[in-house]
C-alpha positions as CSV (number, residue, x, y, z in Angstrom):
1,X,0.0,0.0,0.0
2,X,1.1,3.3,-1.2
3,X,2.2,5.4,1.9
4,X,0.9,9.1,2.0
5,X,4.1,11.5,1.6
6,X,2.6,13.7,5.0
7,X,1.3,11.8,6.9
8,X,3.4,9.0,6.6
9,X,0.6,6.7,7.2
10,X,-0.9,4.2,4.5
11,X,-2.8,5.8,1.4
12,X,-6.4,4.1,1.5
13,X,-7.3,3.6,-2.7
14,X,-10.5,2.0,-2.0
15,X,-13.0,1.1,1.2
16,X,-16.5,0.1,1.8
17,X,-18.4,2.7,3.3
18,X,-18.6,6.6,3.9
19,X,-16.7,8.3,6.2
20,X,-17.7,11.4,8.3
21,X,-15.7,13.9,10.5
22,X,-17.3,15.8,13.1
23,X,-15.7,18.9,14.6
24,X,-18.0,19.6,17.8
25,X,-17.3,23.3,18.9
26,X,-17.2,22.5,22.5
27,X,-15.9,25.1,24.7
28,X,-18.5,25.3,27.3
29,X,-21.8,22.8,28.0
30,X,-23.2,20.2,26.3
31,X,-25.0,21.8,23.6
32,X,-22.6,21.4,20.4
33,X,-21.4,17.7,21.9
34,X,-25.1,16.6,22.3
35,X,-25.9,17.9,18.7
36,X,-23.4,16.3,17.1
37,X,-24.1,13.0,18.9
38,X,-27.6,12.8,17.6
39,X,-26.4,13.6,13.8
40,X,-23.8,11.0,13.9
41,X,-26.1,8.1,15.1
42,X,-28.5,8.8,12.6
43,X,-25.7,9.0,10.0
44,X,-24.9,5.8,11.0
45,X,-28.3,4.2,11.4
46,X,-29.3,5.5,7.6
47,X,-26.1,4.1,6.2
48,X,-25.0,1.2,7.4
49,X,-21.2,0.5,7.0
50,X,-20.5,4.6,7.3
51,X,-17.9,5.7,9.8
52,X,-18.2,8.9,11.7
53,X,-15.9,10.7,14.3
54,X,-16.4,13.3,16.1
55,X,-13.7,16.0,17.2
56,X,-14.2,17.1,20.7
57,X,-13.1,18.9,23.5
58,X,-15.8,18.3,25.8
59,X,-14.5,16.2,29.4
60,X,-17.8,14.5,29.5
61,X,-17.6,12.9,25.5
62,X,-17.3,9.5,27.3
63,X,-20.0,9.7,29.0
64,X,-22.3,9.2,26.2
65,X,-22.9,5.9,24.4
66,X,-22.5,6.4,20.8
67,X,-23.9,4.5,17.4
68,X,-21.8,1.4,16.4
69,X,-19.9,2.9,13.3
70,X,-19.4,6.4,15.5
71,X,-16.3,7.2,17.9
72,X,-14.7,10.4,18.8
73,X,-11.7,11.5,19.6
74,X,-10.8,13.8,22.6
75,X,-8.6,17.2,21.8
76,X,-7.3,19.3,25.1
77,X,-10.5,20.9,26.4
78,X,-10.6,24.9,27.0
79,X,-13.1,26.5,29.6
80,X,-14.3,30.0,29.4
81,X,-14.0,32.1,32.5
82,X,-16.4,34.5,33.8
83,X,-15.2,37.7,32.0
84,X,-15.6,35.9,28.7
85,X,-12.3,35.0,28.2
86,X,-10.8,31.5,28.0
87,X,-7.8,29.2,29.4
88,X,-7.0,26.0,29.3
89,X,-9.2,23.8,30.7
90,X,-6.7,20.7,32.2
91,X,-3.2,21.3,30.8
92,X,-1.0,23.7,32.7
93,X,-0.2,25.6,29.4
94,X,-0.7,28.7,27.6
95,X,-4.2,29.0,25.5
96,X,-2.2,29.6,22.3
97,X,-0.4,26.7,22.8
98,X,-3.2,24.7,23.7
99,X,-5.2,25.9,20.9
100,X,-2.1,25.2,18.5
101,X,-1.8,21.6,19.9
102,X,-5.7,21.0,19.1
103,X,-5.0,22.5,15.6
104,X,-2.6,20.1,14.9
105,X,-4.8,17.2,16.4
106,X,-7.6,18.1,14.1
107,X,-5.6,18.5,11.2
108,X,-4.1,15.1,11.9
109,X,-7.0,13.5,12.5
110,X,-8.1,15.2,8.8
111,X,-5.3,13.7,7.0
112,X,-5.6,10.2,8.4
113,X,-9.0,9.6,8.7
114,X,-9.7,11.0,5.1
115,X,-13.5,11.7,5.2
116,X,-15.8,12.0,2.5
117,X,-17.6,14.9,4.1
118,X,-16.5,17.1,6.9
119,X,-18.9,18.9,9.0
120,X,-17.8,22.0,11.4
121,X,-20.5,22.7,14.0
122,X,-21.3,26.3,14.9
123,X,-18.1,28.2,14.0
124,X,-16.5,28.4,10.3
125,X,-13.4,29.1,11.4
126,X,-13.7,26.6,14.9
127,X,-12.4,27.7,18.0
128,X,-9.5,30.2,17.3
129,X,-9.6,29.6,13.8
130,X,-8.2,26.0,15.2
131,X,-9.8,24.3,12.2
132,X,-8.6,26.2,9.5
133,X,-5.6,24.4,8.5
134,X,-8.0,21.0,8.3
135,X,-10.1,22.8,5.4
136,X,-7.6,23.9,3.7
137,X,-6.4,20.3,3.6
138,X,-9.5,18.9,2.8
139,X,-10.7,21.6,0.5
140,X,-7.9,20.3,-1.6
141,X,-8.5,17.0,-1.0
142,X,-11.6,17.3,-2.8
143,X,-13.9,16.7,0.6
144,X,-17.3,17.6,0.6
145,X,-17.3,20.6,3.5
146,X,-20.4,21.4,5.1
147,X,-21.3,23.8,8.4
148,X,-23.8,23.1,11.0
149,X,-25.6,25.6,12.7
150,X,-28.5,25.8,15.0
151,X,-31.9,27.5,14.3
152,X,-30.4,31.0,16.6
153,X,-27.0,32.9,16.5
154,X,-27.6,35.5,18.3
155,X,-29.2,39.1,18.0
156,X,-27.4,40.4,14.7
157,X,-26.1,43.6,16.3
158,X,-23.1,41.1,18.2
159,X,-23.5,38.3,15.4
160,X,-22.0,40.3,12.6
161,X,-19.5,42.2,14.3
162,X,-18.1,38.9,15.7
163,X,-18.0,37.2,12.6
164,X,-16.5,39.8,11.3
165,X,-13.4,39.9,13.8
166,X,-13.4,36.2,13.4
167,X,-13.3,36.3,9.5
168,X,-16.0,33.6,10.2
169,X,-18.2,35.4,6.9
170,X,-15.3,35.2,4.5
171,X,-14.8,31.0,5.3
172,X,-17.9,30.5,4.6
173,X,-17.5,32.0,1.2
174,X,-14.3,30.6,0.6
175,X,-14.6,27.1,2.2
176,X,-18.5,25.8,2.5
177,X,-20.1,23.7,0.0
178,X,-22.9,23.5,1.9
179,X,-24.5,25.5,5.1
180,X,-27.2,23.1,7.3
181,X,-29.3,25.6,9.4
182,X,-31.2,23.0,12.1
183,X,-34.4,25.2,12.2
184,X,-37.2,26.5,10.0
185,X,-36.9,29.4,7.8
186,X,-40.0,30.5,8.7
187,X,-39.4,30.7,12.5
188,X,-36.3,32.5,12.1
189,X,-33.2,33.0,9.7
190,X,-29.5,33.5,11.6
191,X,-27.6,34.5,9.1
192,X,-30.1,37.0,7.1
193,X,-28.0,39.9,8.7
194,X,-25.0,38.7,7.3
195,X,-25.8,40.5,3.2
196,X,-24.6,36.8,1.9
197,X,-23.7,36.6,-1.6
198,X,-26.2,35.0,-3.5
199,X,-24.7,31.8,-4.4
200,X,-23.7,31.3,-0.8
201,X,-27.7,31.7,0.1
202,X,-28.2,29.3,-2.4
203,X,-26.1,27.0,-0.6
204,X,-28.3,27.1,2.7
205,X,-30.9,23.9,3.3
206,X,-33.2,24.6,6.4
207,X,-33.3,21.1,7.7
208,X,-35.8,21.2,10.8
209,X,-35.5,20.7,14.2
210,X,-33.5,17.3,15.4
211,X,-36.0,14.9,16.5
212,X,-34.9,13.1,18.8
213,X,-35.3,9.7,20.4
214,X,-34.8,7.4,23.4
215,X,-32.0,5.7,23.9
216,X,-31.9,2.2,23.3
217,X,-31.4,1.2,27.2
218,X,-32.2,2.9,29.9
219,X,-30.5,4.7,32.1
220,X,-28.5,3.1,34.5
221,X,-29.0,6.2,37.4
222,X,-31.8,5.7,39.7
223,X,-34.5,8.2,39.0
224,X,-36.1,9.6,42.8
225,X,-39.4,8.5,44.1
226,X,-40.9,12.0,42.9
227,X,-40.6,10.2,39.3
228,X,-43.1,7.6,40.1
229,X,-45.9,10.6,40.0
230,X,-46.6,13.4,37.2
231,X,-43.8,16.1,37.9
232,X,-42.4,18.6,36.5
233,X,-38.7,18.2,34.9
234,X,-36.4,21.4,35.6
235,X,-33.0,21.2,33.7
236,X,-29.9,23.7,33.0
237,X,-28.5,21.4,30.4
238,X,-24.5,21.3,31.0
239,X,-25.7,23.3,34.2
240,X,-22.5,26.1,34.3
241,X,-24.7,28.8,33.8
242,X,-28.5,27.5,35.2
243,X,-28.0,28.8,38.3
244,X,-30.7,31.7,38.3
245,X,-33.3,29.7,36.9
246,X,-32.3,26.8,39.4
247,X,-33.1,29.7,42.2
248,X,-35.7,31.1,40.7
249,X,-37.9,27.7,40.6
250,X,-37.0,26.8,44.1
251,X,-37.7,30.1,45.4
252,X,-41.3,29.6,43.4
253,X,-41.7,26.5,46.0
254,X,-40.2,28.8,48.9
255,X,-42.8,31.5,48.9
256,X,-46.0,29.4,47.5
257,X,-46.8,26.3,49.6
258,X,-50.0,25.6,47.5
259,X,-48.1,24.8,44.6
260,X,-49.1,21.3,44.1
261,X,-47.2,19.3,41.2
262,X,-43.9,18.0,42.5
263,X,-40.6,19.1,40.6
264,X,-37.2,17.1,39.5
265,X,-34.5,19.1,39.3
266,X,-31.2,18.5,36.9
267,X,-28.4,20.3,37.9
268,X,-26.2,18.9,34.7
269,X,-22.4,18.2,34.9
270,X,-20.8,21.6,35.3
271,X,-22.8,23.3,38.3
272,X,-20.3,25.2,40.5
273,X,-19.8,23.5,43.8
274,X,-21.2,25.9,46.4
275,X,-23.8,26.6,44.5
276,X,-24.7,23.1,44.1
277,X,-24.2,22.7,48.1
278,X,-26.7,25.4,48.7
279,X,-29.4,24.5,46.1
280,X,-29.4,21.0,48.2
281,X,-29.8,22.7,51.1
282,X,-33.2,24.4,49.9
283,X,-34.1,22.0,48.3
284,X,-33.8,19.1,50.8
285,X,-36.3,21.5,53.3
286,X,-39.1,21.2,50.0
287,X,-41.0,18.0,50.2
288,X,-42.6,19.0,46.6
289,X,-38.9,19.0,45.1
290,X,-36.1,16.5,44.5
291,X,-32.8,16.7,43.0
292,X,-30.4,14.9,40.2
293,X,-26.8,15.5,39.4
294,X,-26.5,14.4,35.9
295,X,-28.2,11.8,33.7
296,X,-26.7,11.1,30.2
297,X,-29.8,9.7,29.2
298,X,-31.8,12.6,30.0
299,X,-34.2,11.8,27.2
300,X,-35.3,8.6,29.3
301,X,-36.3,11.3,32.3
302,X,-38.0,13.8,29.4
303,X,-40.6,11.2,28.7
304,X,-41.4,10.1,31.9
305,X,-41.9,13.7,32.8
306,X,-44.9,15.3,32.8
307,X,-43.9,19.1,31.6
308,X,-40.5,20.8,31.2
309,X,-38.8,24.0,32.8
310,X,-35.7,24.7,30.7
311,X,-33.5,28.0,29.5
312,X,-34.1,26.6,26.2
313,X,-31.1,25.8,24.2
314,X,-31.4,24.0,21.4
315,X,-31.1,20.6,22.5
316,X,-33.4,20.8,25.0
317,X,-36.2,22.7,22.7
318,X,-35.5,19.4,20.1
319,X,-36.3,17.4,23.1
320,X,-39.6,19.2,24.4
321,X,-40.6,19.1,20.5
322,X,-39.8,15.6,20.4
323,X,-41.4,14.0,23.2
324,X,-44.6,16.6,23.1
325,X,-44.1,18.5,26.2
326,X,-46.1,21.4,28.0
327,X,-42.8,23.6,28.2
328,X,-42.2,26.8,30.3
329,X,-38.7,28.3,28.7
330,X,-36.9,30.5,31.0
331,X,-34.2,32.1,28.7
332,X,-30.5,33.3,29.4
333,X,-30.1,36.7,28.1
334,X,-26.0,37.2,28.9
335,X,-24.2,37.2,26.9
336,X,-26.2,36.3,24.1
337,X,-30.1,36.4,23.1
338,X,-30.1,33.3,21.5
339,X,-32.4,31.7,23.8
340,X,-34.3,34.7,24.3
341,X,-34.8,35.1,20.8
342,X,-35.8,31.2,20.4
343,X,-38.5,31.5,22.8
344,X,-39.9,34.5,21.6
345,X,-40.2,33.0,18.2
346,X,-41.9,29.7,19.7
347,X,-44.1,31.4,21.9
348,X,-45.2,33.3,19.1
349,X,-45.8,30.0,17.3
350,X,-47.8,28.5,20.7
351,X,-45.0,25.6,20.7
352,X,-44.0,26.7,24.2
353,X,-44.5,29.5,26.9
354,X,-41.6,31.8,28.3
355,X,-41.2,33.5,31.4
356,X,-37.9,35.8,31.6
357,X,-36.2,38.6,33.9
358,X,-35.2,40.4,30.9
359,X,-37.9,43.4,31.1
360,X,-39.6,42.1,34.4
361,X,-38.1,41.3,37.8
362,X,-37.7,37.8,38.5
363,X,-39.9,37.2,41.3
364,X,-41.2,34.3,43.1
365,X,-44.9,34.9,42.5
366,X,-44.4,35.1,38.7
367,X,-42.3,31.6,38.7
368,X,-45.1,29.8,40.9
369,X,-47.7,31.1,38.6
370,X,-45.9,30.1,35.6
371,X,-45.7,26.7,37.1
372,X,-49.1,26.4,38.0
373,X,-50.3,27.4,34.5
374,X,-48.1,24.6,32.9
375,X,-50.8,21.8,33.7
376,X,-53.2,23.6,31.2
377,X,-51.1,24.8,28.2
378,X,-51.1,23.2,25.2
379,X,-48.9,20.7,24.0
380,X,-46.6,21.4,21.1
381,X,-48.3,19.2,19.0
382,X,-51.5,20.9,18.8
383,X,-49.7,23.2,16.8
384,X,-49.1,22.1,13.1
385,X,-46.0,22.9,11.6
386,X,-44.9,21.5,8.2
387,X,-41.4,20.1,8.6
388,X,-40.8,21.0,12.2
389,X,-39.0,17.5,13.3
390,X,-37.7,16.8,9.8
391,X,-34.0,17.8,10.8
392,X,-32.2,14.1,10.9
393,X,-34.4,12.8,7.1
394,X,-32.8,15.9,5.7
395,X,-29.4,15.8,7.0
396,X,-29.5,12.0,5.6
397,X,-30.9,13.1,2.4
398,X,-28.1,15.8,1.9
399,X,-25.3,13.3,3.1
400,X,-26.1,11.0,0.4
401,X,-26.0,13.1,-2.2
402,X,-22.8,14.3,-0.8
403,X,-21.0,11.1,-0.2
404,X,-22.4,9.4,-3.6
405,X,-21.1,12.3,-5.5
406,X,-17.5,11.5,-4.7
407,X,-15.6,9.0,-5.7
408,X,-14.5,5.6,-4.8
409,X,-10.9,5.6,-4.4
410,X,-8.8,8.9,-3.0
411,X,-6.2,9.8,-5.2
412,X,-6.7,13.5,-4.4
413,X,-5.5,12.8,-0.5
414,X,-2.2,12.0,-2.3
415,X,-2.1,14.8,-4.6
416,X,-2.8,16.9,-1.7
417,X,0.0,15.6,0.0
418,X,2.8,16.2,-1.9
C-alpha cells in the first residue's frame, strides 16, 4: 500500500463505506457535543457501514454511548472564564499553545482519517480559527465541506460584528459547500444579517429541528421517588450557567406552599460546587422537590416527565418538541439572546411559553404562577407545523448526495500531500 508522503501513514485507494468527520465546537456545556451526537447516530443508522468521528473537547464525550460505526476523539478541552475570556481547561499551558496543539490534532485526525464529508459545527473558522488548516487540507483533497448551525446565533447587532473579527463570513464563502441551518426558515433565519452573496444563500438547506429519540437502554442512574408521579422536569443542560433559573424555581416552592405538582431538578455536569451545596440545602427542606446530578440519558427522564422548565437551548427545545411536552422556557439573556430570541419565536408559534427577567423582575410569584399554568397549556403538537421535526431525514438526504457524489478511491489525498 502506497504510503501518504505527509502523513506517513498508508494511502487508502478504496474502502467500503462513507466516512464522516465531526468537529463539535465544545468550549462550554453540552450543547454542540449533544448535537453532534444525535447527527452521527442517525448518519450511521441511515447508512450502514458509514464511519463517523467526532472531534471534541468536551470532558464528559465519554460519557455518552454512541452509534456502532461512531467514535470520537478527545482534543485538550478549553473552559471560558467568567469575564468571557478562555484558558486552558486541564493542561497547565498557555491558550495559544493549547489551541495550536488541538489544531494540529484536528488537522491530523483530517489527513488520516480522510472523510468524504467534513462537518464543522457552529463556527466556520472553529475555535480560534483551530480548524482552519483541516479545510484547507481537505478543500484540496476534494472533501465535501459542510457547516452546522443551529436555528439562533444571536441578536445580529453582536452576530456580525463577531464574525466579522473572526473572518467567520469570508470562510464561509471561501470554504463551505454546503451550510445546514437546524431550524425552519420561517421561524427564524440566523444568518439574514450577514448581506450573503447570492450563491452562498443558495447553498443554505433549512433542515428542521432534530428529533430526537430514546436511547436504546435505559439509564443506569436511579430516577427519585418523585418520578413515580406526574412532575415537573427542571434542567440547566451542562448546568454552568443555570444557576438563576435553578433559584428562581425553588424560590417559586419557597414563597407558595399551595403549589401542588412536585418538581425534579437537573443540575447537569458543570454546576459550580457551592452553588450546588446550597441549592441541596433548599431544596432538601421542599418535600414538593427532589434533585439529580447528571443523567446522560436525560431523554429517558423527558418522557417520563410530565412538563418541562428549561433556558431553552437548542437541544433541550428538540427534546420538548420531540417527546410533546407542555414547556415553560426561562431564557438566558448574557451574553447572548439566542435563547431569548428562540423562545420569543416559539411562543409566538404556541409551541411553548416563556417566562424571563429580561424586562420584568424575576420574582417568586411570577415563577409559581408560571408553574401552575403549565398543567393547562397546550402541547406542542397541537400546533401544526410543516417540517418542524424533519431535521435528521434531511441531513441524511443531503449526506447521500454528498458522499455518492465522490468517488470511490482517493487519489486526491495523495495529490494533496505532496
Amino acid at each position: 500500500m502506497e504510503p501518504n508522503t505527509e502523513t506517513g501513514l498508508p494511502l487508502v485507494k478504496s474502502r467500503s463505506g462513507a466516512r464522516v468527520l465531526i468537529y463539535s465546537h465544545d468550549t462550554f456545556g453540552l450543547g454542540h457535543l449533544r448535537r453532534s451526537r444525535a447527527l452521527a447516530n442517525a448518519i450511521v443508522e441511515a447508512q450502514p457501514g458509514t464511519s463517523v468521528i467526532i472531534i471534541s473537547g468536551s470532558p464528559v464525550i465519554g460519557n455518552f454511548e454512541f452509534e456502532s460505526g461512531v467514535d470520537y476523539i478527545r482534543i485538550p478541552g478549553v473552559t471560558k472564564l467568567h469575564d468571557g475570556d478562555y484558558r486552558s481547561l486541564n493542561l497547565n499551558v498557555s491558550l495559544d499553545e493549547a489551541v495550536g496543539l488541538r489544531q494540529a490534532l484536528i488537522l491530523q485526525a483530517a489527513k488520516a482519517f480522510q472523510p468524504d464529508v467534513f462537518i464543522v459545527d457552529k463556527e466556520p473558522t472553529g475555535f480560534r480559527g483551530e480548524v482552519v488548516p483541516a479545510l484547507d487540507y481537505l478543500k484540496a483533497a476534494g472533501c465535501k465541506l459542510v457547516l452546522g448551525i443551529r436555528d439562533v446565533m444571536d441578536e445580529p447587532a453582536l452576530l456580525v460584528p463577531e464574525w466579522e473579527r473572526k473572518g467567520a463570513k469570508t470562510a464561509l464563502i471561501r470554504y463551505y459547500d454546503e451550510i445546514w441551518v437546524y431550524g425552519l426558515k420561517d421561524v427564524y433565519q440566523p444568518l439574514k444579517a450577514l448581506d450573503l452573496p447570492q450563491d452562498v444563500e443558495n447553498r443554505i438547506t433549512y433542515t428542521g429541528y432534530l428529533r430526537r429519540d430514546v436511547p436504546p437502554t435505559p439509564s443506569l442512574t436511579k430516577y427519585p421517588k418523585i418520578t413515580k408521579q406526574p412532575f415537573i422536569l427542571v434542567t440547566t443542560g451542562g448546568g454552568g450557567d443555570g444557576d438563576d433559573l435553578i433559584d428562581w424555581v425553588i424560590s417559586a416552592y419557597e414563597a407558595d406552599a399551595d403549589l401542588d405538582q412536585p418538581a425534579l431538578i437537573l443540575f447537569g455536569p458543570f454546576i459550580d460546587r457551592d452553588k450546588r451545596r446550597s441549592f441541596v440545602e433548599r431544596i432538601a427542606k421542599q418535600p414538593k422537590l427532589d434533585v439529580m446530578s447528571f443523567d446522560n440519558k436525560i431523554e429517558w427522564l423527558m418522557k417520563k416527565a410530565d412538563a418541562v422548565v428549561a433556558m431553552g437551548g437548542y437541544n433541550t427545545f428538540c427534546e420538548a418538541l420531540s417527546f410533546d411536552k407542555r414547556t415553560l422556557i426561562v431564557p438566558r439573556t448574557r451574553p447572548r439572546l439566542e435563547q431569548y430570541i428562540r423562545a420569543v419565536e416559539a411562543e409566538r408559534l404556541g409551541l411553548v411559553c416563556m417566562l424571563s427577567d429580561y424586562k420584568e423582575p424575576r420574582t417568586p410569584e411570577r415563577m409559581a404562577a408560571a408553574l401552575r399554568s403549565l398543567s393547562s397549556q397546550a402541547r406542542p403538537s397541537e400546533v401544526v407545523i410543516p417540517g418542524l421535526l424533519d431535521g435528521l431525514d434531511r441531513v441524511r438526504e443531503r449526506l447521500k448526495v454528498l458522499t455518492e457524489s465522490r468517488p470511490q478511491f482517493a487519489p486526491a489525498y495523495h495529490q494533496a500531500a505532496e
